[in-house]
C-alpha positions, 0 to 999 in steps of 0.5 A: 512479496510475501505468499498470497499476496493479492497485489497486482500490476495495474498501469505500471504500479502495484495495486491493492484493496483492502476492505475493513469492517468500518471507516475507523478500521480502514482510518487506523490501517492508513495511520499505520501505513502511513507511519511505515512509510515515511521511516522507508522514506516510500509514500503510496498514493492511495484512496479511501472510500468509507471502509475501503482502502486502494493503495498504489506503489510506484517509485516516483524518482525512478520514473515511476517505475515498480522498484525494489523499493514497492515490493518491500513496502507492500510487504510491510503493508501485508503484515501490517493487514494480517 
């Protein structure tokens, strides 16, 4: 995880917000999220309200378990944030 990471444990999955300026700020970080995601082949679930973005990782075919797999793709996400 990379220094000053704000992600938690939460209920057996890795957590974070992110708050953006706008919906459309919040809108292409999801898009680029996303697109991150599917070439790990790791999708997050997540929820967007207006210009906030809550994304939890877990993985899904270990169990549900946090996995290597989540801290490599939270890592990605908080460069993706910077």
């Amino acid at each position: 995880m990379s220094a000053g990471s704000t992600w938690t444990e939460q209920d057996g999955a890795l957590e974070r917000t992110f708050v953006f300026a706008d919906f459309k700020e919040a809108f292409a970080f999801m898009v680029r999220v996303a697109e991150v995601a599917e070439r790990q082949g790791h999708h997050p679930d997540w929820r967007n309200s207006y210009n906030t973005v809550t994304i939890r990782l877990r993985t899904h075919d270990a169990g549900g378990a946090i996995t290597d797999k989540d801290h490599r793709l939270a890592t990605t996400i908080d460069r993706l944030h910077q």
